[in-house]
C-alpha positions in Angstrom: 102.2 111.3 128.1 102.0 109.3 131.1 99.0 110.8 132.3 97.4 109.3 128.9 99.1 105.9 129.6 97.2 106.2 133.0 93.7 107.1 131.8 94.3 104.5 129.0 95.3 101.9 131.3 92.3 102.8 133.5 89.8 102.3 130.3 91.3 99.1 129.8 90.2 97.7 133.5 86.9 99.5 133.3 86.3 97.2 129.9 87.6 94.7 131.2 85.3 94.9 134.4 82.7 95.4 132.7 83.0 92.2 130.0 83.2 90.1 133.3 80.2 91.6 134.8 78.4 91.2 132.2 79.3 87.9 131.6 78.2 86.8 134.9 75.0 87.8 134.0 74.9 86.1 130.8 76.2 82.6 132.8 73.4 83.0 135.8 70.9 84.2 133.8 71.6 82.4 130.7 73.9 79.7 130.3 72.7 78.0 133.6 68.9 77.9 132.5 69.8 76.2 129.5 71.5 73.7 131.0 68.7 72.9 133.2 66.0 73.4 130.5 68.6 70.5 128.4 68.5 68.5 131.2 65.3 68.9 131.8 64.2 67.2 128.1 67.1 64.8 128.4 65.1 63.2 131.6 61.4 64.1 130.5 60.5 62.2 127.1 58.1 65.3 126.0 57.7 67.0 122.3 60.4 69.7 121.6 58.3 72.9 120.6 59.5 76.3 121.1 55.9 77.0 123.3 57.2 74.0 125.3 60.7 75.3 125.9 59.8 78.7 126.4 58.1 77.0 129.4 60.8 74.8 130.9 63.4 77.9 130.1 61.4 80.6 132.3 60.8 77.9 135.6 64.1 77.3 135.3 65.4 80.5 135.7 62.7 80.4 138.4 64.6 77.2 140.3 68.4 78.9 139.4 67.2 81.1 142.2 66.3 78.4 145.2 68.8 77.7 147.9 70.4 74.2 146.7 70.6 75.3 143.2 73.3 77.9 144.1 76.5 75.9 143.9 75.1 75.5 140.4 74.1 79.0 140.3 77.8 80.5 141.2 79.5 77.7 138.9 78.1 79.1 135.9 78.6 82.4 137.4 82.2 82.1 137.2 82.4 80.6 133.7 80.4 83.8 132.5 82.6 85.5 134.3 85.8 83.9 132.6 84.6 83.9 129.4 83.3 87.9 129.8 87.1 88.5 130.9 88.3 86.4 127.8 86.1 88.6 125.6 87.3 91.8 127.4 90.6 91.3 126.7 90.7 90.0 123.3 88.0 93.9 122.8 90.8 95.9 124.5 94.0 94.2 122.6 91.8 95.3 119.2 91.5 98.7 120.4 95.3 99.0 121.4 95.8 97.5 118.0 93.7 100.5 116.5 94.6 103.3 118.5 98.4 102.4 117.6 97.9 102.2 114.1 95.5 105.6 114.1 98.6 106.6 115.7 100.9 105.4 112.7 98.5 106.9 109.9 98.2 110.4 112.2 102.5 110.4 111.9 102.5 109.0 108.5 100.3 111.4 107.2 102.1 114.0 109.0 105.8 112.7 106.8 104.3 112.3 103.6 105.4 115.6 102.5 108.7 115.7 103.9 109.3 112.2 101.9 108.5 113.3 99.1 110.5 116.3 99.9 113.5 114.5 100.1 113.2 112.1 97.3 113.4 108.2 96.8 115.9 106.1 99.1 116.2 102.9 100.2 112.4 103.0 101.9 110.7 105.4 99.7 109.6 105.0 96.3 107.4 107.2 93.7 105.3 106.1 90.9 103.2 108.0 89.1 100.3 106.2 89.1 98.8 102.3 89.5 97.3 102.3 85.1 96.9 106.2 83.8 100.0 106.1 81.6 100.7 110.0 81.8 103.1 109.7 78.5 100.6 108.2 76.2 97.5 109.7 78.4 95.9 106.3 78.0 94.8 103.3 80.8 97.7 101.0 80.7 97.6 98.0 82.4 101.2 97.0 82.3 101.6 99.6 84.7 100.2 97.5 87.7 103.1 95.4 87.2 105.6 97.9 87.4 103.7 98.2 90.5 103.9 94.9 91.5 107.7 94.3 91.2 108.0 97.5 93.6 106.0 95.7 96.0 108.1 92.7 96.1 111.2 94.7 96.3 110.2 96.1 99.6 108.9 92.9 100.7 111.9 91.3 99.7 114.3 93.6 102.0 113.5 95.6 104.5 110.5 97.0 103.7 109.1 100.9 102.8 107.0 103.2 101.2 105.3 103.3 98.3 103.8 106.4 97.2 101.3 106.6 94.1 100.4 109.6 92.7 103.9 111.1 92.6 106.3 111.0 90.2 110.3 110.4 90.0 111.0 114.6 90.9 108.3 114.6 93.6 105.9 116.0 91.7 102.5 115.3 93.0 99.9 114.6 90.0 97.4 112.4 92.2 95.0 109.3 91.7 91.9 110.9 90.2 93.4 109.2 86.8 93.5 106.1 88.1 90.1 106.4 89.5 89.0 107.3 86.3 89.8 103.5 84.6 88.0 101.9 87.7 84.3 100.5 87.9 84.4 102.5 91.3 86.0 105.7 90.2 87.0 106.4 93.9 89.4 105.2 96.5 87.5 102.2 97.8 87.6 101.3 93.9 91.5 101.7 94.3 91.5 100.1 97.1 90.0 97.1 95.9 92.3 96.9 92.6 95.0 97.0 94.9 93.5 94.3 96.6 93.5 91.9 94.1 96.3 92.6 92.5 98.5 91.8 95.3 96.1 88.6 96.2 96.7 87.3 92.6 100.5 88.1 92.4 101.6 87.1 96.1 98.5 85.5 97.8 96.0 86.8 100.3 98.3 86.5 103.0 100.5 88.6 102.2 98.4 91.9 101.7 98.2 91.9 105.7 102.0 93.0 105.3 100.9 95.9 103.0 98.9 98.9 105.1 97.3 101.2 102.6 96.5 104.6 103.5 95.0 107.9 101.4 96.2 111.4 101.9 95.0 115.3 100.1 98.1 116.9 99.0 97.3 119.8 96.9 93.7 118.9 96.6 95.1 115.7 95.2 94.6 112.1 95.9 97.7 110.3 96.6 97.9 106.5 98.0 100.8 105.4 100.3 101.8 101.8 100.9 103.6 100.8 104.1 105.2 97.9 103.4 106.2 95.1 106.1 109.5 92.8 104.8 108.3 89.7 104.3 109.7 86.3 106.1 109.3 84.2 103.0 110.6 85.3 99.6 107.9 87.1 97.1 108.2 86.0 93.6 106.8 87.8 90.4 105.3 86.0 87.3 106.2 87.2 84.4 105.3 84.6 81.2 106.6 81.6 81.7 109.3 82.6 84.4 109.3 83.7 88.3 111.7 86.7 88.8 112.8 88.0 91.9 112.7 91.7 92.8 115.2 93.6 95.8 115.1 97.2 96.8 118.7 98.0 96.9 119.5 101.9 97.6 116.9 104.1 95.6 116.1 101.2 93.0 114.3 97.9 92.5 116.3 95.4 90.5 115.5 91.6 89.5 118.3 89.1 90.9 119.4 86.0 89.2 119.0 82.3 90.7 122.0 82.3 91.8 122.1 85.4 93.8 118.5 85.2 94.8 119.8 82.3 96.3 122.8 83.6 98.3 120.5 86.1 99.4 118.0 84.3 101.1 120.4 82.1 102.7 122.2 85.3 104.0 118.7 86.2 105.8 118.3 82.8 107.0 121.6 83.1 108.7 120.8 86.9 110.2 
């Protein structure tokens, strides 16, 4: 483990090496030219035509290279430099970011069949499916919302999984269904419902708080949601009213005012 820390630690200076390197290039052979080619047309009152600046652009890179241009010359240098570093660092944080949450798919994908093993709790939830309703072996729409209220209950507390494609006894029946009632009868179609329907019940914002990921059980399709808590409260429409939805041991229940209320005050104080 640590020697993995080591060799990742040692990628990380490479890139960031690297970035700064070739930033320095980019301000000497680059950035400095163009300032002196602006300059250049700032002092001169000539026509600007791209034959013209071609011109100015390739003495100048000429003149970068003459003795009392240099302070010039190693000024830009450095601000490549910084600004390569900048880059390299904001590339390596995005590839820490990625490797860890390969990391959490690789382990999630890894628990998905002893959750369903041991049944709903607190952080696990089933549904059968997103719209196939399995009863009446029709496309129901209503089902999104049952969806929907789950998704608020997790964000509401402390968070969870929610698996679709299995149902209340851990019975895994799969997606294709679902696919089946999408324009894109495949998991970027369900991806995309998803998608939306979050964005239209709790706001774009929110869906980076959901972390969707697709895993083959039984030659199946099933779609688990990882659900962050969220730090405002998530309200559901439903007609004319707003209700408010709270996982509470294995079951999502709607709250009235007044203990929605109490609730969020009791988080405000923890």
């Amino acid at each position: 483990m640590e020697t993995v820390k080591n060799n990742f630690t040692m990628n990380n200076s490479k890139e960031l090496i690297l970035h700064s390197f070739i930033g320095v290039l980019i301000g000497y052979f680059f950035l400095h030219p163009v300032s002196m080619a602006i300059h250049w047309f700032e002092m001169n009152n000539s026509d600007f035509t791209l034959a013209e600046l071609g011109r100015v652009f390739s003495e100048s890179i000429i003149h970068s290279f003459s003795l009392h241009m240099m302070p010039m010359s190693i000024a830009f240098s450095v601000l490549g430099a910084v600004i390569g570093f900048g880059s390299g660092l904001y590339y390596t944080s995005i590839k820490k970011k990625n490797r860890a949450l390969y990391g959490k798919k690789q382990l999630l994908q890894q628990s998905i069949p002893i959750m369903i093993n041991e049944g709903e709790n607190e952080f696990v939830e089933f549904k059968s499916s997103l719209r196939h309703d399995y009863r009446q072996v029709k496309t129901d729409k209503n089902l999104e919302h049952v969806i929907i209220k789950s998704i608020a209950g997790f964000l509401n507390a402390k968070g969870g999984t929610l698996l679709i494609g299995v149902n209340d006894f851990g019975e895994i029946l799969g997606i294709e269904n679902d696919y089946m009632t999408l324009k894109k009868k495949n998991r970027d179609g369900f991806y995309q419902r998803l998608v939306l329907l979050v964005s239209n019940a709790f706001g774009k914002d929110v869906f980076s708080k959901i972390h969707v990921t697709f895993h083959e059980l039984e030659n199946k399709d099933i779609c688990s949601l990882f659900i962050e808590p969220s730090t405002k409260p998530a309200f559901v429409k439903e007609g004319n009213r707003t209700a408010f939805y709270l996982r509470t041991g294995n079951v999502t229940n709607p709250l009235t005012t007044l203990e929605v209320v109490e609730y969020i005050q009791s988080r405000n104080i923890n």
